[in-house]
Structure formats: structure tokens, C-alpha cells
VODRENZA-468331 format. One line per field, with one value per residue (C-alpha): residue in three letters; z, x, y. Coordinates in Angstrom, 1 decimal. Layout:
<rs>
residuo	(ALA:...)
Z	(Z:...)
X	(X:...)
Y	(Y:...)
</rs>
This chain:
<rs>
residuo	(UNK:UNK:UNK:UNK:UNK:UNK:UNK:UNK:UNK:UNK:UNK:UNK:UNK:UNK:UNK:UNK:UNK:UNK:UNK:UNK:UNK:UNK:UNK:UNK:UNK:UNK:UNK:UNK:UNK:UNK:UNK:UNK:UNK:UNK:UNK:UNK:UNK:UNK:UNK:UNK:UNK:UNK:UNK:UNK:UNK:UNK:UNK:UNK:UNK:UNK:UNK:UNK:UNK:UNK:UNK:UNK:UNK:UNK:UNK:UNK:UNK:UNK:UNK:UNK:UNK:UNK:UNK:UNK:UNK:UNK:UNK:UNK:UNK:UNK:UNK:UNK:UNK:UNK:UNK:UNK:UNK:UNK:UNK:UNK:UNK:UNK:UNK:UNK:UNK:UNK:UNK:UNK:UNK:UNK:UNK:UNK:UNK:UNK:UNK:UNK:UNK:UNK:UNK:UNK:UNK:UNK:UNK:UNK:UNK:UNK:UNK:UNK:UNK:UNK:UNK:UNK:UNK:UNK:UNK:UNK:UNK:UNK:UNK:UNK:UNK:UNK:UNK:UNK:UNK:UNK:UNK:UNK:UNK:UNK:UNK:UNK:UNK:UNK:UNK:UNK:UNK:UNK:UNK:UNK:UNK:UNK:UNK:UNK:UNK:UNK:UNK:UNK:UNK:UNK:UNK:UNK:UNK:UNK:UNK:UNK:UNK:UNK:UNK:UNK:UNK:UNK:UNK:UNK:UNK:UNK:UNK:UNK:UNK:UNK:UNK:UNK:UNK:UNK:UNK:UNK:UNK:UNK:UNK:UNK:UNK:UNK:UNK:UNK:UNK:UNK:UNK:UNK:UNK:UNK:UNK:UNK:UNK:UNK:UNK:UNK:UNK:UNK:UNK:UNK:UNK:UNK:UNK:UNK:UNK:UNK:UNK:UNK:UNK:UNK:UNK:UNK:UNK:UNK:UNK:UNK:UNK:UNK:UNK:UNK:UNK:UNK:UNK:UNK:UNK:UNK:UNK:UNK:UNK:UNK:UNK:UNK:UNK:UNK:UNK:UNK:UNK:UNK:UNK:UNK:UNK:UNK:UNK:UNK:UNK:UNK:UNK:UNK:UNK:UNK:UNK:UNK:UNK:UNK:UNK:UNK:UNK:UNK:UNK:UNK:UNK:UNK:UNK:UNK:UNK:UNK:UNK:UNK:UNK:UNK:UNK:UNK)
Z	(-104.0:-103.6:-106.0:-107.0:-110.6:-112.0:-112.9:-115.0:-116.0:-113.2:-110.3:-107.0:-108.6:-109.5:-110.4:-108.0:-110.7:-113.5:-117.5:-120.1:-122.5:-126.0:-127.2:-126.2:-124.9:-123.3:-120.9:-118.0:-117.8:-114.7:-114.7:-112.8:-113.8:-114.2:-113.8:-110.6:-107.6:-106.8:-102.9:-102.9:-104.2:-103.7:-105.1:-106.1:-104.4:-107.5:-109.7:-108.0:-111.4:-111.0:-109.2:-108.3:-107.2:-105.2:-106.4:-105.8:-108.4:-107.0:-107.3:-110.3:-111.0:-114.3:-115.1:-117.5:-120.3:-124.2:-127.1:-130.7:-133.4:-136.5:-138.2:-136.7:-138.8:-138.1:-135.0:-133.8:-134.2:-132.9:-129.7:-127.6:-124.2:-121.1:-117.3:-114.7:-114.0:-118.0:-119.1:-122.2:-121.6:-124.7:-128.2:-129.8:-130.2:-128.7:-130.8:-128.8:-129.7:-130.7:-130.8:-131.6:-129.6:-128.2:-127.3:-128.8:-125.5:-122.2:-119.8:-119.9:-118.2:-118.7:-118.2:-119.6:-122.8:-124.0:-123.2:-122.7:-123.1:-119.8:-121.8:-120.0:-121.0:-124.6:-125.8:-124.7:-122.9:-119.2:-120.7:-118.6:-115.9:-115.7:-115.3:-113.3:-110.8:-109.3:-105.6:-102.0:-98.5:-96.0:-93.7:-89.8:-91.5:-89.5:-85.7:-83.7:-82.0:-85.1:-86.4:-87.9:-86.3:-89.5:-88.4:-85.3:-83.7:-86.6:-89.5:-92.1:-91.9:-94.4:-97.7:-96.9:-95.4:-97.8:-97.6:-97.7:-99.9:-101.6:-105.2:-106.5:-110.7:-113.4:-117.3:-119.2:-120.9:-118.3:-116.0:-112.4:-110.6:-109.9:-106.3:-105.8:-102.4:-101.8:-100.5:-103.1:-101.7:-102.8:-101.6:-102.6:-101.7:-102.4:-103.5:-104.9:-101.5:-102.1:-98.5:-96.2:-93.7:-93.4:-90.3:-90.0:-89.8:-93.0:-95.4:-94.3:-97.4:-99.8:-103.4:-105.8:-108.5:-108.6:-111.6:-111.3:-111.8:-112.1:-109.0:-105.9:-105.0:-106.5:-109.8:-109.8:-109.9:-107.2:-107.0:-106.5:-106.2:-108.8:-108.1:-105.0:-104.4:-100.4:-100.9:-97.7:-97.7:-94.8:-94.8:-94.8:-94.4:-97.3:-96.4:-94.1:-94.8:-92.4:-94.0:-91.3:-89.8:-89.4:-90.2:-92.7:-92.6:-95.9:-96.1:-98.7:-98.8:-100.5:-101.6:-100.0:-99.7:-96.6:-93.7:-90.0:-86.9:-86.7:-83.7:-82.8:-83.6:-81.1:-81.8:-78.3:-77.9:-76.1:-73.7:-74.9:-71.6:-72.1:-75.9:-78.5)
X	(61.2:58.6:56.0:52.8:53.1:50.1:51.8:48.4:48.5:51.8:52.0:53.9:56.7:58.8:62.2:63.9:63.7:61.2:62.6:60.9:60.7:62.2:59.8:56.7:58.2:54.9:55.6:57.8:59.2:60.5:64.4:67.5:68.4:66.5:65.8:63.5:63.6:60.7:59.7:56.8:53.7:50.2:46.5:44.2:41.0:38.5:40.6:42.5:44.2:46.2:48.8:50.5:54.1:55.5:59.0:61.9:62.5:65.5:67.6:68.5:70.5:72.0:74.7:73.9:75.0:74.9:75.4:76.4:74.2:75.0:77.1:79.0:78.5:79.6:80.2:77.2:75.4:72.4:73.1:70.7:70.2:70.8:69.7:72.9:71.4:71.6:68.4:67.0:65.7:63.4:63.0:63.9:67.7:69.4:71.3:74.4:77.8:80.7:84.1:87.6:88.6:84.7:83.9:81.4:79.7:80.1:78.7:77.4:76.0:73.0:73.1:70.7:69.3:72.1:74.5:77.7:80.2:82.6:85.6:88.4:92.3:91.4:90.1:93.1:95.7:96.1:96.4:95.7:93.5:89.4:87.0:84.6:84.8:82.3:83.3:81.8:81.9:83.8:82.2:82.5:85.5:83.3:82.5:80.6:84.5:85.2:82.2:83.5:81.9:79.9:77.5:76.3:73.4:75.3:73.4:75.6:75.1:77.5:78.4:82.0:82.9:85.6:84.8:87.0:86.2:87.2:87.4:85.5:86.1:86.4:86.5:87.5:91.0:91.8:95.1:95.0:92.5:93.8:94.2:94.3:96.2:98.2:95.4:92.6:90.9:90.2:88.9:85.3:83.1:79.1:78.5:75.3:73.9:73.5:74.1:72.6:70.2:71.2:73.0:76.4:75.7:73.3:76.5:78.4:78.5:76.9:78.0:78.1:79.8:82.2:83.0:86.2:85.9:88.1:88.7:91.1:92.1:94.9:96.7:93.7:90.9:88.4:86.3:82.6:79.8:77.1:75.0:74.6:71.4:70.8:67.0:65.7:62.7:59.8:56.2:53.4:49.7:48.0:43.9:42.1:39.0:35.3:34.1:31.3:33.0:36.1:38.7:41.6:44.6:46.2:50.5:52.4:56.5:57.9:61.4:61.7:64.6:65.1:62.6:62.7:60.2:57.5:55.2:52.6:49.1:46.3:42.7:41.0:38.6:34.9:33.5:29.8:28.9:28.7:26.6:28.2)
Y	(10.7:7.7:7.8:5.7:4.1:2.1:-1.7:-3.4:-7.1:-6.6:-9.4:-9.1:-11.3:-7.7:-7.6:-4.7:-1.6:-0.3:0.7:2.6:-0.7:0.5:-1.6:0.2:3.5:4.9:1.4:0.9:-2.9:-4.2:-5.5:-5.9:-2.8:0.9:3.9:3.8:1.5:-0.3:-0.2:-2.3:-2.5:-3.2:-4.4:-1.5:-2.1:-1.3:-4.2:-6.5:-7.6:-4.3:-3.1:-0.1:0.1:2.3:3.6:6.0:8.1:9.1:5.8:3.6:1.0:2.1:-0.6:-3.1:-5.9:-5.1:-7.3:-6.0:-7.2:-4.7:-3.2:-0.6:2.7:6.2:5.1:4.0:0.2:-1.9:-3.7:-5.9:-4.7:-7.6:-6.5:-6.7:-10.2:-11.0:-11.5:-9.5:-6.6:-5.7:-7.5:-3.9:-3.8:-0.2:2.1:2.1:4.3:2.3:4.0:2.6:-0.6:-1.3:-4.9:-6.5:-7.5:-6.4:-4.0:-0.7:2.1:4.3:8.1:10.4:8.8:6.9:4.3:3.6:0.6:-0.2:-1.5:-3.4:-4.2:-5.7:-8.6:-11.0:-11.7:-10.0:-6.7:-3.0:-2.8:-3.0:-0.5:-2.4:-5.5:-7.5:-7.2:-9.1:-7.2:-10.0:-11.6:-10.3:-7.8:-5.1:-6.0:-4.0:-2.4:-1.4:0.6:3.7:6.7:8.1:4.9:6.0:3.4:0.7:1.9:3.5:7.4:8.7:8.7:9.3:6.5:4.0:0.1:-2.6:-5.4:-8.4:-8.7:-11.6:-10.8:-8.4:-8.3:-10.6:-8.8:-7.3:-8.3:-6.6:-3.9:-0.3:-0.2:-3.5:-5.3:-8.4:-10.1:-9.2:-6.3:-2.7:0.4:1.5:4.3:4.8:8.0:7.7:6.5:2.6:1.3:4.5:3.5:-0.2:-1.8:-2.8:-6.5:-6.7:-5.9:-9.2:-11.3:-8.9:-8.4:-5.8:-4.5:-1.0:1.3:2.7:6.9:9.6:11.3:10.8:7.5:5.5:6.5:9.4:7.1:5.5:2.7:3.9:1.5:1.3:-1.7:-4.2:-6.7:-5.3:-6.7:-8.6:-10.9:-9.7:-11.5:-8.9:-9.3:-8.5:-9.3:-9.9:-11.8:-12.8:-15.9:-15.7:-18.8:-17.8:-14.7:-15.5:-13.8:-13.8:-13.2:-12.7:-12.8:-9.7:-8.4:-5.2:-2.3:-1.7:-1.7:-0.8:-1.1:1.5:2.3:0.3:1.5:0.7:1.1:0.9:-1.4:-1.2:-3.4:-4.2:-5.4:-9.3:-8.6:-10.8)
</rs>
């Protein structure tokens, strides 16, 4: 659900989602990773210092990277808080559950009010399997012959539809991938809705990363997608401007989710009859 959230002393230089900083909890803070997705967003026209975004409440990115910086106690110790991209989230440091056989470091995902460690095979050698892998979609591995029929027009319509793709890492510890084939690829499916609405040809190349999650699949568990970068770059006017001698046109380039083509709106014009 898109929604208009005041961003003062924010820019148009976003990262892709919004936080509640621990920090200063009555504050969101933009980051690689969050709890709303930011759209776009805009100048207010009373104070051109602020912004408002506009955002969908209804899709986060909720993996990210911890750090352990306490003592673990009763199971439970401070941890500093990375975005998927690694960069610090907030100066206040995350109390963050740690049972038997946590890394120290690693990745984590967000649900509710808490957080919670991704762990992989142990913390050497090529041990069990990982719970997560970074993962790229191949590029040209879907022509247009071979468009499955959930993606009608070539923009993907389901959320039942299983990709192929390659794998491109996973933790360190960790010695093979469930599900993995003889030439590096896996099955992953997007449950949460990631790639709906985009075409065919935009997914070439992209990378993401995949959780692996109990359900059917192989050995009982599935690969689901929880975070992939599908931001394009459009140029939008942002102001027009009568100087008196002439009319600038200001642009802007802007990150956006997703866009298509909309109708063309004409205002019709009136002929004054040769008055200037």
C-alpha cells in the first residue's frame, strides 16, 4: 500500500528502503535494507528543503548483516547492525539472540521486532550446507519461445512460477547448496512477490540473494527469494521555470521500482487570433 512519508533534511540521493533508526526510534533512516520500499519521492512545495517519499508499506527487504560486539548472556548479546550492502546501519548496537553454534558475523533476517542469525555449515572447513546464497539470473536463459505462460504479454504474472539460476556464492563454512546441479544452478521461487510486474528481458543479469525455507523442494526445503536490486534509472522533469527570457526545464535522474508507459495527457490549446 503506497503511502506519503515526510523525509526532512532528506535529499533525492535515497537508498531503495526506509528503517526505524534504533538510534532515534521516532525516525525512519534510509538503507539497503527495511521495512518499506521507497517508490520515489518529491519536493514539498511550501519548503523545498523537505521531502516526502512515497513508499509501499507492503514490501521490505528484511535480510541483513550483524556483527557481535558483547558478551553473549542468557542467550542474548549486542550486535551491530550492517544493511545487505554492508554499511552500518545505526551507531546503537541491536540486542540480537544468540543460541548455541551462532557466528559471530553473518547475515540476518528481520521479522517482527527482532532478528535472526542465518547460520551456515560452521565456521570451517566445507562442512553442511548454507542457508542462503547470493544467486544471478543468466543471461538470455529466457527467450521470448520460452516464456512460461504465468507471464502473459512478458511481464511475470505469477508467483508460482520456479526460476533457474546460477549460483554466484554462499557462506563462508558451508560446502555445497541443497538443490544444487552439475552445472551450478538452483531452483528459486518469489513468494513474497519481488519480480511481479517486470518483463522477461529486465531479469537477464540480475542478482539477488535466496533463503533456503522449509517447505517442498529438495530434501524438504526450497529456495525462496528475499532480496534482488531490480531498480532502473528513468530521468524525470522535476520544474519548470519562466525566467521571462526563456523556460527552463529542470531533470533529475532517479532510481525507481518499476515503471511503465501511461496515457498521454493533452490540455487543448486556444488560438488567440494572432495576439501574442
Amino acid at each position: 500500500m503506497p503511502v506519503e512519508i515526510a523525509l526532512p533534511g532528506f535529499g533525492f540521493d535515497l537508498a531503495p528502503f526506509l528503517m526505524v533508526d534504533p538510534s532515534e526510534p521516532y525516525k525512519l533512516k534510509d538503507a539497503y535494507s527495511g521495512i518499506y520500499k521507497v517508490l520515489g519521492i518529491y519536493r514539498t512545495q511550501l519548503n523545498l528543503d523537505s521531502h516526502v517519499a512515497i513508499a509501499d508499506t507492503l514490501q521490505s527487504q528484511p535480510l541483513w548483516r550483524y556483527e557481535r560486539v558483547g558478551e553473549i548472556k542468557s542467550g542474548k548479546a549486542q550486535a551491530t547492525l550492517y544493511d545487505i550492502e554492508g554499511v552500518e546501519f545505526a551507531l546503537a548496537k541491536v540486542s540480537f539472540p544468540f543460541p548455541d553454534n551462532t557466528p559471530d558475523k553473518g547475515y540476518c533476517y528481520h521479522i517482527g521486532d527482532k532478528f535472526f542469525a542465518l547460520t551456515g555449515g560452521g565456521s570451517g572447513g566445507s562442512g553442511g550446507s548454507g542457508s542462503l546464497v547470493r544467486f544471478s539470473f543468466p543471461v538470455d536463459e529466457y527467450a521470448e519461445s520460452q516464456i512460461p505462460a504465468a507471464c502473459a504479454g512478458g511481464r511475470v504474472k505469477s508467483l508460482e512460477i520456479e526460476w533457474r539460476v546460477k549460483v554466484d556464492g554462499f557462506p563462508c563454512g558451508a560446502g555445497t547448496v541443497n538443490g544444487i546441479d552439475n552445472e551450478g544452478y538452483i531452483l528459486v521461487s518469489d513468494p513474497l512477490g519481488w519480480l511481479k510486474g517486470f518483463k522477461m528481458g529486465s531479469l537477464s543479469g540480475k542478482k539477488g540473494y535466496a533463503a533456503l525455507m522449509a517447505g517442498s523442494g529438495y530434501d524438504g526445503c526450497g529456495w525462496e527469494i528475499v532480496s534482488i536490486n531490480m531498480f532502473e534509472e528513468v530521468v524525470n522533469v522535476v520544474d519548470v521555470v519562466d525566467t521571462g527570457d526563456t523556460i527552463d526545464v529542470h531533470f533529475e535522474k532517479q532510481r525507481v521500482w518499476g515503471h511503465c508507459d501511461l496515457p498521454i495527457y493533452q490540455i487543448q490549446t486556444t488560438d488567440c487570433g494572432g495576439y501574442y
